[in-house]
Each structure stands twice: as C-alpha cells, then as structure tokens.
N, C-alpha and C positions, 0 to 999 in steps of 0.2 A: 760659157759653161757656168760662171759665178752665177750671172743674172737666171740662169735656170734653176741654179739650186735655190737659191732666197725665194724664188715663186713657190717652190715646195714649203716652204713654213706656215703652217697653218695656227694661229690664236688657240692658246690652250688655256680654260677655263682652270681657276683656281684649286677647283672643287679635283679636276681632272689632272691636275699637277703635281696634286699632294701626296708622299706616297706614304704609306699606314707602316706605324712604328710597330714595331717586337708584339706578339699576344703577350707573352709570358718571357720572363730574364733567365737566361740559360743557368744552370747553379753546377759547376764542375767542382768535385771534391779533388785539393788539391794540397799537398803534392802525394799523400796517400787516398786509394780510393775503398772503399768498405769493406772489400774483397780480402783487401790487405797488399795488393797490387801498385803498384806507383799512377800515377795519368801519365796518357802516352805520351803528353811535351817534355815530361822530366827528364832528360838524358845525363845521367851515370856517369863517374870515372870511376879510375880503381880505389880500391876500399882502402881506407886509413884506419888505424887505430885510434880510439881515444875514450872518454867516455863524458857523460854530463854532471853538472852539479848541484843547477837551478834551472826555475822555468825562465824562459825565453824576455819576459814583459822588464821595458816594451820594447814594442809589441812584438808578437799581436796578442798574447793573454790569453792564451788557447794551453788547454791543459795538458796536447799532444806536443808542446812546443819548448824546445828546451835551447840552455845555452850549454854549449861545451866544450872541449879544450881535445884540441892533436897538438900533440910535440911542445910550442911555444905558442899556439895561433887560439885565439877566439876563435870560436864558428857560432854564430848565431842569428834566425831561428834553425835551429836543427828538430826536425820533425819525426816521432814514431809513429808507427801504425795502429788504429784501432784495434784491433782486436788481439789476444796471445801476448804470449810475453815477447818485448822488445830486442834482438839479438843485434840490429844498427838502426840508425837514423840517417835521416837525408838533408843536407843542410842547401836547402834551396833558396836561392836569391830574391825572385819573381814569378810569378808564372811566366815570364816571356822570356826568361832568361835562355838564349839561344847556346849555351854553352855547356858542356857536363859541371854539374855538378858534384861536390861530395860527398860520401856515404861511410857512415864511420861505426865501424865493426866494433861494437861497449865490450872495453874490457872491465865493465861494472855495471851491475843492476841499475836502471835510470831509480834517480832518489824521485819519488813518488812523493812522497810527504813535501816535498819542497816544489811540486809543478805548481806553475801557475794555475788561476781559480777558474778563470775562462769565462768570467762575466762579463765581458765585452766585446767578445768575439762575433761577426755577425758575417764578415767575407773579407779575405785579407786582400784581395786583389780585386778593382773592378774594370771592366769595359765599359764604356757608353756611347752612347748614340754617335756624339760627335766623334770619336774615334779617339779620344782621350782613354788613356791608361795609367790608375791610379793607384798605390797603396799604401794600407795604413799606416799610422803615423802614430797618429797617439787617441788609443782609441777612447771613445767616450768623452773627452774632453770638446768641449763646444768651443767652437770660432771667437774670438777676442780680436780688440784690435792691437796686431802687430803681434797675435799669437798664433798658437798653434791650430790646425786643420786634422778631422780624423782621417781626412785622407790626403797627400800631393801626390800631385799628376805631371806628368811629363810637361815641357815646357813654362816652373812654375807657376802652372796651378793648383787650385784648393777647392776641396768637396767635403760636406760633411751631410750632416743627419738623412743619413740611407734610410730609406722608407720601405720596409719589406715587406707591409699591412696588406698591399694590392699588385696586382700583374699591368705592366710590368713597374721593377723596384725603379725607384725614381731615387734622386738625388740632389742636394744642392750643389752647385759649381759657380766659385772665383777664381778672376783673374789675378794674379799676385798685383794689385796694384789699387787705385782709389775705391772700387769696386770692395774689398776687401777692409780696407781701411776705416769705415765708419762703424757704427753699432754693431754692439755682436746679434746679429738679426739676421735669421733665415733669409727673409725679404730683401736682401741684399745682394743674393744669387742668384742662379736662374738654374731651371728646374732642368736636370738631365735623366732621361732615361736609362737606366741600366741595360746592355745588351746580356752583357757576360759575369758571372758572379764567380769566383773562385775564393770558394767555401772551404771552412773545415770540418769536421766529424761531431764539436760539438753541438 
C-alpha cells in the first residue's frame, strides 16, 4: 500500500507550488469599533470603578488611550470610544487576549487636555504571514543595536518599520539574536507581510 501511494506523487513545478499571499492586510478596529461597539474578540468581566489621569504612552500613543487607577491597581492602556462622551473604558491586554477583560465605569470626566497626541499610532497589534503575533513597543523609535523594536512578537522577536504606503502592509522582522545585533538597518530583516492589522480610530 506504501509503494502505491508514492507512485501517486506527481513533480510540482515551482510556479504551481507557490500559493499567492493576502491582496490587501485586514485592518480590525480594535478594541472599540466606529459604531462605538467593542470587536467581537474583546470579552468583558464585570464593571469596576475607577477613573484615568493620563494618556496611556507608551504605548501605544493613541489619543483614545489612557492609563488609570481601580482601588490600588494600574490599568494600562485603557481605551475609550470614539465618538460621545466617555462613561467607561476597556482596559485590554492584546487582541488575542483569550480572557475577559476590564471595563471600568469613570467616576471622573477622562482629562482630555492630558491624552496622549497620537502621532505614532499606526496599529497596535499585528498578524503576519508567518503566523507571528506582534505588539507595539515603543513606537516610532528605530531598531539600534541591543535596543528597542516598535514591535515584539511572540517567541522573541522584533519587527519595525510597518509599510502601510501598499496592499498588502509589509514589515521588517528579527530574530532576537545576531540577525538583530548589527547595524540599525532595515536590511538586516526580512520583509513580512502583514495579514492582520488591529487598528485604532485615529
């Protein structure tokens, strides 16, 4: 029965092997959506009190992004919704975070004058081709050696300068390791395609 299946493998040309990446990088607004609705991954526990004082940065530097205080606890980023005035926030970990999250019912007007500017914000969380899941770190700051990355990914590694000019968003991606270690130079990485984008409002 072996020798019958291997006579079934037929020489697959290169051309015929290759299978064609993403048209366009998915962009999910995340963890609020325009509506003023949550995305449906975010999942909820019960409501706490508390309220914020600053923006979030860093990061991610997003002007809906705040840090806050329940009881004795940091929460940070804690997120409002676009549009209306803000009555709680959602202080979500990741997009992939598989767990409820907290939502914290402001017993104070969020201080406005004190949010972050939001000039760096471009997607807090990404997907890529290889199946890598990344988020931001410290955004806008360029790769150095034996510094910082605007984004780590699971397993460390390191991605920065997100390309969002063309479909689909491409990226640089290092290994935490020699690969990393030389020049701060794009050319050091190798290029990934963005699948998944989780975006903010602004």
């Amino acid at each position: 029965m072996l020798v019958a299946l291997i006579s079934l493998v037929v020489p697959i040309s290169p051309a015929e092997a290759s299978v064609p990446g993403p048209q366009r990088t998915t962009v999910v607004m995340f963890p609020w959506q325009a509506d003023g609705k949550l995305a449906p991954q975010v999942h909820v526990g019960p409501p706490i009190s508390g309220y914020c004082w600053t923006g979030a940065f860093p990061p991610p530097d997003d002007q809906y992004a705040w840090r806050c205080l329940s009881g004795n606890s940091i929460l940070t980023p804690c997120f409002s919704p676009v549009a209306g005035h803000a009555s709680e926030v959602v202080c979500a970990v990741s997009p992939w975070y598989r767990f409820a999250v907290p939502v914290i019912k402001l017993q104070r007007p969020l201080p406005l004058s004190s949010g972050d500017n939001g000039n760096y914000w471009s997607a807090w969380g990404i997907q890529l081709a290889n199946k890598s899941r990344c988020l931001l770190a410290n955004p806008g700051t360029p790769p150095v050696s034996g510094g910082p990355a605007a984004y780590t990914c699971a397993g460390g590694y390191l991605a920065n300068d997100l390309n969002t000019s063309s479909e689909p968003w491409t990226v640089f991606y290092w290994s935490n390791s020699a690969e990393f270690g030389g020049p701060a130079s794009a050319g050091n990485g190798q290029v990934e395609i963005v699948t998944v984008a989780y975006n903010g409002p602004d």
